[in-house]
VOKOL-784830 format. One record per residue (C-alpha): x, y, z. Coordinates in steps of 0.001 Angstrom, whole numbers, plus 524288, in hexadecimal, padded with zeros to 5 digits. Layout:
<nodes>
XYZ ...
</nodes>
This chain:
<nodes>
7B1BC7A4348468D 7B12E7A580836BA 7A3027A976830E9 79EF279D3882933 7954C7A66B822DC 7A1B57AC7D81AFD 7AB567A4F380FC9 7B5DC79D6381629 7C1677A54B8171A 7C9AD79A8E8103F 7BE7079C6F80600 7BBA47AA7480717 7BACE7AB557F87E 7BCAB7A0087EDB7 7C98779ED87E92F 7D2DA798307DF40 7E1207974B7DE23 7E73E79DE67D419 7F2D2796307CE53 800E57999B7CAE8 805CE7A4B27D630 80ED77A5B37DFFD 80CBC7A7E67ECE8 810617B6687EC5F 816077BF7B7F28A 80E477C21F7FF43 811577C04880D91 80BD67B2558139C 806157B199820E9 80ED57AA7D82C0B 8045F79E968295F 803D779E1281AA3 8136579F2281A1F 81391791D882075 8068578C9281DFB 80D6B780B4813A6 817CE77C8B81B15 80E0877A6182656 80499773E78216B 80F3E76966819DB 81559769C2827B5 807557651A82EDA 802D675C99824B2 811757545E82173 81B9A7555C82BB7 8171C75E038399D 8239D7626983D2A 8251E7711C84072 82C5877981837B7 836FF7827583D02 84068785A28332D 83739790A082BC2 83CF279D2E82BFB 838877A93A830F8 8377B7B65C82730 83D1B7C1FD82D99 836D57CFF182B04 83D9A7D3FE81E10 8487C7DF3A821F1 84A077E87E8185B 852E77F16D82034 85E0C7F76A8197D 86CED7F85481FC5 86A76807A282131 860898080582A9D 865EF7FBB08337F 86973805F483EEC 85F2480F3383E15 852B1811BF8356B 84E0C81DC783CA0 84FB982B9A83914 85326836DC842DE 84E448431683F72 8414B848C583FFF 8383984DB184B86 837B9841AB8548C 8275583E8585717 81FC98340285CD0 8145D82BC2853FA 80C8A82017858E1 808CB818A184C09 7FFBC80F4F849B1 80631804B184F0C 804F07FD4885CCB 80F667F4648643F 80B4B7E41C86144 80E2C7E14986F6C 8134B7D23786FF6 815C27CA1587C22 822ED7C6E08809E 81FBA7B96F87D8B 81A467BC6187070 821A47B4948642E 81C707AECE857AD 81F8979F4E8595C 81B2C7969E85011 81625788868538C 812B277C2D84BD0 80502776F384EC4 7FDF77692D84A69 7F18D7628F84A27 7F00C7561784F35 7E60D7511084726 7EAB275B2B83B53 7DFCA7654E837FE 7DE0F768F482C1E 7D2757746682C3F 7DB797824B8304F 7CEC17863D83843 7CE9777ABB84093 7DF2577B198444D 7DBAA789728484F 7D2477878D8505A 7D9B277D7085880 7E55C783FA8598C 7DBFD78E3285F42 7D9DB7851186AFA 7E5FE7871286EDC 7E86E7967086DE4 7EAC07987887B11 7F5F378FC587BF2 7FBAE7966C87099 7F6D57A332873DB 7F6F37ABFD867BB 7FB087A35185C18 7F8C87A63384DEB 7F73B79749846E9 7F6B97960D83651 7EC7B78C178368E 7F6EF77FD2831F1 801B977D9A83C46 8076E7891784010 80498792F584C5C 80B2B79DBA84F44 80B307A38885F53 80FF27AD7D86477 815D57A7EB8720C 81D9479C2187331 815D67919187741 818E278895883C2 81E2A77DF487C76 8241F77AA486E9C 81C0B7703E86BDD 80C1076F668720D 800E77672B87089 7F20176A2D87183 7E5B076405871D4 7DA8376A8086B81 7CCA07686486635 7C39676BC185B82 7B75B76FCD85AAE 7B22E760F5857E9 7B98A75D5E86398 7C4F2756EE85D3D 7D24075573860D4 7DDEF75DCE85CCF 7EC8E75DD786081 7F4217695285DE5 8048D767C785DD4 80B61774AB85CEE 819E37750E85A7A 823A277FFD85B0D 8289A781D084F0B 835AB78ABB85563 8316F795EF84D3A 82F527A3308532E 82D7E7AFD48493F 834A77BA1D84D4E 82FDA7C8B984CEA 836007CC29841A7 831C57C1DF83963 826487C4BF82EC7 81C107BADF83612 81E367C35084269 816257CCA283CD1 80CF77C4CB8348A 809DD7BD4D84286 807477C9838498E 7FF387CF7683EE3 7F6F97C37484078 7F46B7C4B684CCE 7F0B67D42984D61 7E80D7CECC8437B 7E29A7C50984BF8 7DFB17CE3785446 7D96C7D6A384B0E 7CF997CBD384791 7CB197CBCC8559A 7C6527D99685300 7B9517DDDF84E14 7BE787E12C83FE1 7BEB17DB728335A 7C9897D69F82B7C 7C94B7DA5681CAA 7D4FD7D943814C4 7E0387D85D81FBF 7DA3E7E3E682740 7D1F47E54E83140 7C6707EF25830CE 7BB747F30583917 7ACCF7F38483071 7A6157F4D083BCC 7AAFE8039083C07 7AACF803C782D90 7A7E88106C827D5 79C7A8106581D4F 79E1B81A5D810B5 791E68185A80C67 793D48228A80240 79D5E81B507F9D6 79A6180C287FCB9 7A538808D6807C1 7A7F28071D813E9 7B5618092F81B70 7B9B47FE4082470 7C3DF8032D83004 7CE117F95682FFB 7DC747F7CE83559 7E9AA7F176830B0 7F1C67ECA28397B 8000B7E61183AA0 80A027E2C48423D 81A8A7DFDF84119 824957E1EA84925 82AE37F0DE84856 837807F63584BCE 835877F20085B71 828947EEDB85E35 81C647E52A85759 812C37EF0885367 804BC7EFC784BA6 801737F8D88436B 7F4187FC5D840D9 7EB3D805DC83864 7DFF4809B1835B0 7DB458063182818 7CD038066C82063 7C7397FD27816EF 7BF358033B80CC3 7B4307F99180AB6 7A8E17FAE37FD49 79B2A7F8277FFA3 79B047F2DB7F15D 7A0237E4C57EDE2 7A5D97E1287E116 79A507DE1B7DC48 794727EB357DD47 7A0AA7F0137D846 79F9A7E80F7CC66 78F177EACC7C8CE 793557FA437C98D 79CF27F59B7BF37 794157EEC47B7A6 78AC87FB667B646 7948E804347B3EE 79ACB7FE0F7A8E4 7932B7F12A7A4BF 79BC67EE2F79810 7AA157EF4579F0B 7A68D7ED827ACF6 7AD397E03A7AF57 7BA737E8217AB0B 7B5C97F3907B3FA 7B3EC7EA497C060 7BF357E1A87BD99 7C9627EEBD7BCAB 7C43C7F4477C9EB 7C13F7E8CA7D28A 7CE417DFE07CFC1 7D9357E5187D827 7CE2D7EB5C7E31D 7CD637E4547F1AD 7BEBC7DD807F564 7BA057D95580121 7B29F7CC2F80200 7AAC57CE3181021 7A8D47BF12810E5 7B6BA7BD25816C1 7BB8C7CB3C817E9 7C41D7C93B80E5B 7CA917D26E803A8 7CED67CE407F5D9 7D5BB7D6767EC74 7CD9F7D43C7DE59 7D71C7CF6E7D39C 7CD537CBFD7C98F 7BEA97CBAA7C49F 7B9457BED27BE5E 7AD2F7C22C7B573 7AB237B4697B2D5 7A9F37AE6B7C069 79E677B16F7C95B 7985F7AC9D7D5CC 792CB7A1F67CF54 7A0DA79C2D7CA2A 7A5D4790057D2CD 7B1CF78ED57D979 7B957783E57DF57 7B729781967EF3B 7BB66773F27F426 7B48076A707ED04 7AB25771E67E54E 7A78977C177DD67 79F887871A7E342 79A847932C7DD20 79D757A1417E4E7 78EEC7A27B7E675 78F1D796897ED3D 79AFD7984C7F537 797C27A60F7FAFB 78ABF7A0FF7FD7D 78F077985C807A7 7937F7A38E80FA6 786DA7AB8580C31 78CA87B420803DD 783017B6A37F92E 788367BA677EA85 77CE17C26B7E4AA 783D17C3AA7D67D 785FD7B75E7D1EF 78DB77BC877C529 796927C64F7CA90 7A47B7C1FB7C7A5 7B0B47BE9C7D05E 7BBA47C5A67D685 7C8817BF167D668 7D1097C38D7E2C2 7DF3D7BC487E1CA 7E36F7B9357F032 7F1F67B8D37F289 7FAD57AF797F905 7F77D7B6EE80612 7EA397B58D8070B 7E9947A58980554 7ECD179F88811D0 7EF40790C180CEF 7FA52792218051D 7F643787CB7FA49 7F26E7937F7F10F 7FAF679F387ED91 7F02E7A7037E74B 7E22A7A69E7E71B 7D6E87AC857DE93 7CAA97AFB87E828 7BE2B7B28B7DF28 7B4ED7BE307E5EA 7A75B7C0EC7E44C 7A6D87CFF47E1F2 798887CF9D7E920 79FDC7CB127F624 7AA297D5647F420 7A9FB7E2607F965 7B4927ED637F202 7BF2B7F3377FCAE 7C6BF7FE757F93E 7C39580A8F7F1C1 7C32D80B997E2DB 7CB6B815707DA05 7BD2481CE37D95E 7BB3981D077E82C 7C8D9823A27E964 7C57982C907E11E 7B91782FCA7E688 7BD7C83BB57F0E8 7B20A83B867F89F 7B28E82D9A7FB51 7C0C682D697FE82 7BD5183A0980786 7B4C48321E80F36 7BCC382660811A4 7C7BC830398163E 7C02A8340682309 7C0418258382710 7CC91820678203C 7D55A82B478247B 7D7C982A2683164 7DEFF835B9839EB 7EA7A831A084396 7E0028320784EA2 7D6D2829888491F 7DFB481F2C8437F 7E80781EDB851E3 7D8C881B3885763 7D5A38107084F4C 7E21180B4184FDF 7E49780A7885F0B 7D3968042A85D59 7D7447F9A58589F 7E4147F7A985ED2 7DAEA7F71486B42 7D2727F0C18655E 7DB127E5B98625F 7E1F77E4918701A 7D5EA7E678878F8 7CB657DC70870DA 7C9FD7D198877FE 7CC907C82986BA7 7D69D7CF0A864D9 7DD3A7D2BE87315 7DFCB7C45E877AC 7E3EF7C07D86946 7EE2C7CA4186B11 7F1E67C5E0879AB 7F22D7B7E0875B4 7FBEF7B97086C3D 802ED7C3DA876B8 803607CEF487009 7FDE47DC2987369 7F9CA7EA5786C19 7FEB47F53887007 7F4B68003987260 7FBCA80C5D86F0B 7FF7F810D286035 80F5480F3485EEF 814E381AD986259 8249581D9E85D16 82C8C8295185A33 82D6882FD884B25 8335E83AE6844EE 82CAC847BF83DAD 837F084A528331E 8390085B1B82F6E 8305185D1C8242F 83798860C981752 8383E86D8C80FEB 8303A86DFA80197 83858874397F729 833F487BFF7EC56 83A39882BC7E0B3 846BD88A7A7E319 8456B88E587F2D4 8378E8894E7F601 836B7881E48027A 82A5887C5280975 82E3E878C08189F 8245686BDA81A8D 81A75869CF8268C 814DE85C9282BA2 80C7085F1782274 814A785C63814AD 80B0B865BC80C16 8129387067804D8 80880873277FB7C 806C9880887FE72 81519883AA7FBDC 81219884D67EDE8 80A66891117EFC3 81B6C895B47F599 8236388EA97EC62 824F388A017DD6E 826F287D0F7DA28 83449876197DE31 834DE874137CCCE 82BFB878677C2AC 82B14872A17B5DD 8221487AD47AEAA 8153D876B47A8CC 814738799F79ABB 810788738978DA5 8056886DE2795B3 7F7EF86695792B4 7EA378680479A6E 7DEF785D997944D 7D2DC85D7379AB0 7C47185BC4796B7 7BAE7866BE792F5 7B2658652179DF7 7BE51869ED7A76B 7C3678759F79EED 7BDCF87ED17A93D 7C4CC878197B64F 7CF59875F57AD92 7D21E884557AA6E 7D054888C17B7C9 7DA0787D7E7BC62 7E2CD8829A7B26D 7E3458916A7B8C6 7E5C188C1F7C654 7F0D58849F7C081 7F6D988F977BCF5 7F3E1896067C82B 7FAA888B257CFDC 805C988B4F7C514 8072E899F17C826 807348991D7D668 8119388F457D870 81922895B07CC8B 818F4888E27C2FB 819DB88CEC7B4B8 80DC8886537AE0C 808F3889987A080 7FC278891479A02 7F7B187B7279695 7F238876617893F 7E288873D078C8D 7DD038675078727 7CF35866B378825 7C8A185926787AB 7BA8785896782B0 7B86084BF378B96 7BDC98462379753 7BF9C837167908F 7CD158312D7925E 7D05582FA978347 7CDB883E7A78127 7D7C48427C78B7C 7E1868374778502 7DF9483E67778B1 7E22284A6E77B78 7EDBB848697834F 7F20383FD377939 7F1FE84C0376E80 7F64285613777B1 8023684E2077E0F 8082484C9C76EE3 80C3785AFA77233 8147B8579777DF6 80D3486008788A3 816958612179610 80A8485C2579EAA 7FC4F858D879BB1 7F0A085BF77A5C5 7E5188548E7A584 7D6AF857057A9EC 7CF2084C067ACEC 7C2BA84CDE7B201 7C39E83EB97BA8B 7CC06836747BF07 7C8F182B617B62E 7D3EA822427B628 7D3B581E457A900 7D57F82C467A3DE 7DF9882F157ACEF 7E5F7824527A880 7E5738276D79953 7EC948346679BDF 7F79182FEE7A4BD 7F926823F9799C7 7FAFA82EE978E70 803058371C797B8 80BBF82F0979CFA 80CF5823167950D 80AA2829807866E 80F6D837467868A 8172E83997793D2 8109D846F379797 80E3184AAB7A571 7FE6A84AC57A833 7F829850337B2DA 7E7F484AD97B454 7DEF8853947BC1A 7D49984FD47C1AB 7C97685A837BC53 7C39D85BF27CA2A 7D0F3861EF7CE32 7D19B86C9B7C4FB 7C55C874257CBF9 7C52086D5D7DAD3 7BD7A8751A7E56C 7CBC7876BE7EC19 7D8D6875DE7EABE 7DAE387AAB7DCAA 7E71C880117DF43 7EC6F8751F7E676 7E73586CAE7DA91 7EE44874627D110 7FBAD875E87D881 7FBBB866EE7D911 7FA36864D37CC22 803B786FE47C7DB 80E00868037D05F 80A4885C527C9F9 80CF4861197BD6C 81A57866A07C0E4 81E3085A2B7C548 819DC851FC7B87D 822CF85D137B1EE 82F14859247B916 82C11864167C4B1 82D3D862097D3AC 823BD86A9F7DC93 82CE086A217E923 837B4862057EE77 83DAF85DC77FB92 84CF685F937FE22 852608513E7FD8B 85E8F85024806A3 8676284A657FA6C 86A7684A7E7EC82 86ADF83EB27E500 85EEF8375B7E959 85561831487E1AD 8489482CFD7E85C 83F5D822D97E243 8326381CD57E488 82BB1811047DEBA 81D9680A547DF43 815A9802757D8AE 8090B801CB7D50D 800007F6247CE71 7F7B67FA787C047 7EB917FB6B7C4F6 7E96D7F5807B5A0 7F0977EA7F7B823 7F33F7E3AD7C4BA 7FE207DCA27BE69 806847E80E7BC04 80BA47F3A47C53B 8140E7FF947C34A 82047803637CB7A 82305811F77CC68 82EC8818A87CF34 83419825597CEA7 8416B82B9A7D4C1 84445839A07D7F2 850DD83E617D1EE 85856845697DC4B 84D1D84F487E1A4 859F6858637E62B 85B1185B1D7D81D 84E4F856BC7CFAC 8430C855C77D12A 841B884AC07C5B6 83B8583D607C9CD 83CDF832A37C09A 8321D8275C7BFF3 82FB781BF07B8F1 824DF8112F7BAF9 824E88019B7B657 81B2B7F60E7B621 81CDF7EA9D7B98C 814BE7DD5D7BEA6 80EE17DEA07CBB6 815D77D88F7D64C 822657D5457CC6F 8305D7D8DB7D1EC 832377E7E47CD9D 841647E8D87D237 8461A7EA997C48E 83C9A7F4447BF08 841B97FDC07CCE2 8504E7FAC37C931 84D0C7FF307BC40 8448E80B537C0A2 850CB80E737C970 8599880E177BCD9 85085817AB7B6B7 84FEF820067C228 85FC7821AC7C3FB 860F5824327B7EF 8584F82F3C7B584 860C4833C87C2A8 86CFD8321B7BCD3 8663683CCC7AF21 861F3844AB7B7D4 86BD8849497C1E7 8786283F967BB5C 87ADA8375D7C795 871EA82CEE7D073 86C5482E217DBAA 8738C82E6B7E86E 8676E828847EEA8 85CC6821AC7ECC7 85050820A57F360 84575815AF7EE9D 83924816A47F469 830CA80A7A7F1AA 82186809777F37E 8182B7FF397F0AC 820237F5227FA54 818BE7EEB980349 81E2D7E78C80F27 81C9B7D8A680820 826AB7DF357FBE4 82FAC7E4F280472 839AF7D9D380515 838EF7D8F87F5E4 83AB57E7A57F3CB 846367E7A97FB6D 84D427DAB77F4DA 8468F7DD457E7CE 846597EDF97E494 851087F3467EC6A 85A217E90E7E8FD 855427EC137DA21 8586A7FBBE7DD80 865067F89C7E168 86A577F0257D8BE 8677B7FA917CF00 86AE7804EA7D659 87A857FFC77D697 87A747FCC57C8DD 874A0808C97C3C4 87F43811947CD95 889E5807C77C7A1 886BC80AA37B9C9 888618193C7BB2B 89496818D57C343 88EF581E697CFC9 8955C818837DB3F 88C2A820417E4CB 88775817AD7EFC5 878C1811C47ED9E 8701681AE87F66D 864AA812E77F548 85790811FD7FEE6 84B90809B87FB7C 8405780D0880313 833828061280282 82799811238060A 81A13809C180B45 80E5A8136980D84 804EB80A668103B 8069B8062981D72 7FE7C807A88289F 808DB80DFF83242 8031381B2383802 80A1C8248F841D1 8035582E7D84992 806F1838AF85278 806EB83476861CE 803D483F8F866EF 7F9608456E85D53 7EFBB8417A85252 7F571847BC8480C 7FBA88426783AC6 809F783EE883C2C 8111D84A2D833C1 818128488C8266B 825E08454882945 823AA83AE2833F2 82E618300E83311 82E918234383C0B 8379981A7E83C04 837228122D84757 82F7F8083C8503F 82415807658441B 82E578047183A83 833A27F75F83872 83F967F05383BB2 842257EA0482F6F 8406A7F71482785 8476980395825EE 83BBB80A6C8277B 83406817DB82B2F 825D481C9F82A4D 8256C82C0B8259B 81A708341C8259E 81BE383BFB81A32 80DA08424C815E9 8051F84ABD81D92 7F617846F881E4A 7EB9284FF982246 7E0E184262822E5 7E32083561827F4 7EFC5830F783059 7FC57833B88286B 801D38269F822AF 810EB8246D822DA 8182F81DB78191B 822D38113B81B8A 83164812BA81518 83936806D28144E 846478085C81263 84BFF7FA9580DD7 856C17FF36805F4 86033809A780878 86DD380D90805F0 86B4381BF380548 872768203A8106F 868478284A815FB 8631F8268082376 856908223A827F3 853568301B82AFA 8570D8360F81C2E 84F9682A68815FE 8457582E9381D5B 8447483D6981BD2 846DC83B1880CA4 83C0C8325280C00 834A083CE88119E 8394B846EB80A4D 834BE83EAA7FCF5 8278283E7B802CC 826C184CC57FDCB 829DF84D497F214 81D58848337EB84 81865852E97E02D 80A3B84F497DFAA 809F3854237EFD2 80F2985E597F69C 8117E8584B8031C 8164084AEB807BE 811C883F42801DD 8123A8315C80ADC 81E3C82C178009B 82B2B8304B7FAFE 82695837A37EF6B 82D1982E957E544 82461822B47EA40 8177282BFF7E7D1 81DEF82F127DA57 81D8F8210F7D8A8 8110881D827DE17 80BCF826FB7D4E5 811EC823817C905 80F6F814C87CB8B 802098186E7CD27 8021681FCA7BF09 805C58139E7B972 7FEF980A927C027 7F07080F3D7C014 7EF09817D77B514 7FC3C815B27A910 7FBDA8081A7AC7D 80A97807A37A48D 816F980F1C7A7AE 8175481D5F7A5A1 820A782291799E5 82D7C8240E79D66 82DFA8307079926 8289B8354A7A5C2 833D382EDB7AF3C 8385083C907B349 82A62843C77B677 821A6842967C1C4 8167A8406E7B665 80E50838527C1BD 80A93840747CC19 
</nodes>
């Protein structure tokens, strides 16, 4: 039963239609993708349609892996994940049927509720509110009649036809049908839906301390995996603010009263809000100074202020001049059809702020105590988990929804065999070698061995302001000391002394001193304001092409972990020189290893930057060469990564005077709806220019070429079976979680001493590299070590962290491409 005491859900919030766009590029549900040809079939001619095709789950798997995408080697081990068996009925099958209304009904509400009369002829049936129902049994006869009534007693035949058309598993509505019923059961539990998550706020935790409250929530899914229909759930948390827009916007208003509509405007647009009316969230695209509650809007016939509109659902507007917030819905969110895009106006009184802000990350005691709720252990996750599986089979409501569409959860986690691959050796300068553990931390090897290659540190610059001379020389003597220790030759630097802290003086300074063409400038700053930051990466990267290291003033003098302070920012340095502080033995010369990402200007919504960089044959340099390129969010970006691949192969070809026997592309930033363009779009792009580029020069080599799409955020979690502890670094699985239209593996490449360790997806949907399953994977692995800003395993080939980080560079703080002058220095980290 709806709450009449809330906004319509139709009319949750006032909206117009916004004129001139396509439909997009977003998935439709199984109901919108036919929701015109339906309704023209009901209302002109009612015969059943049964020539529509089906869409099969896009393949992307390449002729390599055809007999086998599963590597051998390794310590075999046995995981349960967080996954559980989707048990269905031998009589379970997605049929759809053709139903009418004899007289036609035209209210969605009312055709609902009288198929509901008949449910338990159709037993579980999923129906799109126009003339289509989906079941999942065959019913007793191809055509049926039935005879129900309203609630005013009247009359109503209902004629359902079979329309012949029966989606097979491995079709893409397979899984949207079964996600909506897991969902449907999920409504019949005691939680609340915000977003497309479910969370819990009855066990919400309160941090009263910092105005929010953390919801427990879940995600779930389900599709069909290599044998079996499984769901995959985790645990997730939904960090919800006290304060709604509006108090948001008055703290803006006394901070800064002359430019506070700018302020506001810069922070709020792109942020996610929460309208508790409908449970609803809306990501904020604009703020509209001169509309308020009182303005009118359009509904039906008439015009109706917001003040009178929320009214009628006793929702009372206190500020009658506050302005609007503009949230643009996409194609995905409108279930009629008739509008491709629509602009929803918000009242920021009735919205509450979700997420954290830039300042709450940076606020370490705040983040601290969301970490003892948010980050679970392997014990504690495994609890909730198998909750609310239990939950979900053993409540009464949700528990017959299930068994009336004849299909059954499994009570046990999924439990499957893995492999523990042998953990590599570190090596350092001449005969330096560090033997790994599970735990991937060679850190203390420095105190043992030098560097794997040293480029000293001389002609250098250190600017800072007066007030942190003192820290400043102290930080300098354990520099040296740290210098000295791992035997890295590092000179005296020329001291710059700021009388202030204000952005321009800094610029100034480093404007004067950079005409003499220091090696590497060092830069105090006493906060991490953004907009000083900023200034000096701007002159440092864009204007004079000088590698800059910032500091952070509170870690010249912390209370611990000097040392470990000042050895990370002496590798640092060596690396913006052209150094390398270790290395990992790569099976082969010849490769070349790249990674790209993108990332949107956080300046300009409009406009993102693509990153890539590509090692140059780590057997023999330890050179990287990056480059990074705008272009319009959401426009086709094949040519500017044929291009970037030109770039690459030719600073190859300089440096060692032939190309690359192989070549490895990692790709991140893909998400599962971009896959099939990647694929037709990118690697066909890559290759193209990869046989005209070997052509030109001759080289009749055969193209070794793998593309590899990397995905970190997914919700896949293994676990040991027999104990609670983290799975180790080095844990690969390839089977019965993986997918049959991939050539794919999980690996576990980081070591976490908080939380449950998160693995990371690889999918392989190019390859011609000759290698097996079981060398793509250990070189994948391998790459996972060789990031210079930690010394251990990070959860991504080091080449897509390269690129993360450079994207990011450009992105949030140049907001323009870097000089090229920099292509062949690790200048980011």
């Amino acid at each position: 039963m709806s709450d009449w005491n809330q906004p319509d859900e139709a009319e949750s919030a006032p909206l117009i239609a916004v004129i001139g766009r396509g439909r997009g590029r977003g998935a439709r549900s199984i109901f919108e993708s036919r929701a015109s040809s339906s309704r023209r079939q009901t209302e002109s001619q009612p015969t059943v349609e049964t020539t529509k095709q089906s869409k099969k789950i896009y393949s992307t798997i390449p002729d390599s892996a055809r007999n086998s995408k599963q590597g051998v080697s390794g310590t075999p081990i046995t995981l349960c994940a967080n996954y559980f068996r989707f048990l269905l009925s031998k009589q379970f099958e997605f049929n759809l049927y053709h139903i009418e209304f004899e007289p036609s009904v035209d209210l969605v509400g009312l055709r609902k509720f009288l198929v509901a009369q008949i449910s338990n002829d159709l037993g579980g049936y999923l129906f799109d509110g126009q003339s289509q129902i989906y079941v999942t049994k065959r019913l007793a006869l191809d055509e049926q009649k039935f005879t129900v009534l309203s609630n005013d007693k009247k009359t109503y035949r209902l004629n359902i036809k079979k329309t012949g058309l029966k989606i097979e598993m491995d079709d893409v509505q397979s899984t949207q049908i079964l996600n909506i019923i897991l969902r449907r059961a999920m409504d019949a539990l005691d939680l609340q839906l915000v977003g497309r998550n479910y969370f819990d706020p009855k066990n919400r935790v309160k941090l009263e301390n910092f105005k929010v409250e953390l919801w427990p929530g879940y995600i779930t899914s389900i599709r069909q995996h290599e044998q079996e229909v499984l769901i995959c759930c985790e645990v997730s948390h939904k960090v919800m603010r006290k304060e709604t827009i509006l108090d948001i916007m008055r703290d803006y208003m006394q901070k800064d009263s002359r430019n506070w509509q700018d302020s506001f405007r810069k922070d709020i647009v792109g942020s996610t809000v929460l309208t508790d009316y409908n449970n609803k969230t809306y990501k904020i695209t604009d703020v509209d100074f001169n509309l308020s509650p009182r303005s009118t809007f359009q509904r039906k016939n008439e015009q109706v202020t917001y003040l009178d509109y929320y009214s009628r659902y006793n929702k009372n507007i206190t500020d009658k001049n506050q302005p609007l917030l503009h949230s643009l819905v996409k194609s995905k969110d409108i279930r009629s059809g008739k509008l491709d895009e629509k602009l929803v106006y918000l009242i920021p009184e009735l919205c509450r702020a979700t997420g954290l802000t830039d300042s709450m990350r940076s606020n370490f005691t705040m983040m601290r105590a969301m970490a003892e709720h948010t980050q679970i252990g392997p014990r504690s996750r495994k609890e909730r988990i198998l909750q609310l599986v239990k939950s979900l089979e053993k409540s009464g409501k949700s528990g017959k929804l299930l068994q009336n569409f004849g299909v059954e959860i499994d009570q046990n986690l999924l439990t499957f065999q893995a492999r523990q691959v042998n953990q590599e050796v570190v090596l350092f300068e001449g005969d330096g070698k560090f033997q790994n553990t599970s735990k991937v931390d060679w850190t203390n090897a420095f105190r043992s061995f030098r560097m794997y290659k040293s480029v000293p540190l001389k002609r250098w610059l250190l600017v800072y302001p007066c007030k942190c001379s003192e820290d400043v020389m102290k930080f300098l003597e354990t520099l040296k000391e740290v210098a000295t220790s791992i035997m890295y030759e590092m000179s005296s630097p020329k001291l710059v002394e700021l009388s202030d802290d204000r952005t321009n003086s800094y610029v100034q300074e480093l404007r004067e001193y950079l005409q003499k063409d220091p090696k590497l400038v060092m830069v105090v700053v006493p906060s991490a304001a953004a907009d000083r930051y900023a200034a000096i990466k701007k002159l440092c990267c864009i204007e004079k092409s000088i590698p800059s290291q910032v500091v952070l003033s509170k870690n010249l003098s912390p209370r611990k972990g000097g040392l470990s302070i000042a050895t990370k920012i002496v590798i640092q340095m060596n690396c913006k020189l052209g150094g390398a502080p270790w290395m990992i033995k790569i099976p082969l010369d010849g490769i070349m290893t790249v990674g790209f990402d993108v990332t949107h200007d956080t300046n300009n919504r409009n406009m993102s930057y693509g990153a890539f960089v590509a090692s140059m044959d780590l057997n023999k340099s330890v050179k990287f060469f990056s480059t990074v390129n705008s272009h319009a969010t959401g426009a086709e970006i094949s040519p500017i990564i044929g291009s970037n691949m030109i770039s690459a192969l030719t600073q190859f070809k300089e440096t060692h005077n032939s190309l690359p026997s192989q070549i490895f592309y990692y790709r991140d930033g893909v998400g599962d709806g971009q896959i099939e363009q990647v694929h037709s779009g990118e690697v066909k792009q890559i290759e193209k220019t990869l046989v005209e580029f070997y052509n030109k020069y001759g080289d009749d080599t055969k193209l070794r070429f793998c593309f590899i799409i990397v995905n970190k955020r997914i919700n896949t979690r293994f676990f040991h079976a027999r104990s609670d502890d983290n799975v180790e670094s080095g844990t690969i699985v390839d089977s019965t979680v993986t997918l049959p239209e991939r050539y794919d593996f999980y690996l576990v490449s980081q070591s976490v001493r908080q939380g449950t360790v998160a693995p990371t997806s690889y999918n392989i949907i190019y390859d011609t590299s000759g290698f097996s399953p079981e060398k793509i994977q250990r070189f994948t692995y391998k790459m996972c070590h060789l990031y210079y800003n930690w010394s251990g395993c990070v959860r991504v080939p080091c080449v897509v962290q390269y690129a993360h980080k450079l994207a990011l560079l450009a992105g949030e703080h140049l907001h323009q491409t870097p000089s090229s002058s920099f292509e062949n220095q690790l200048y980011f980290l």
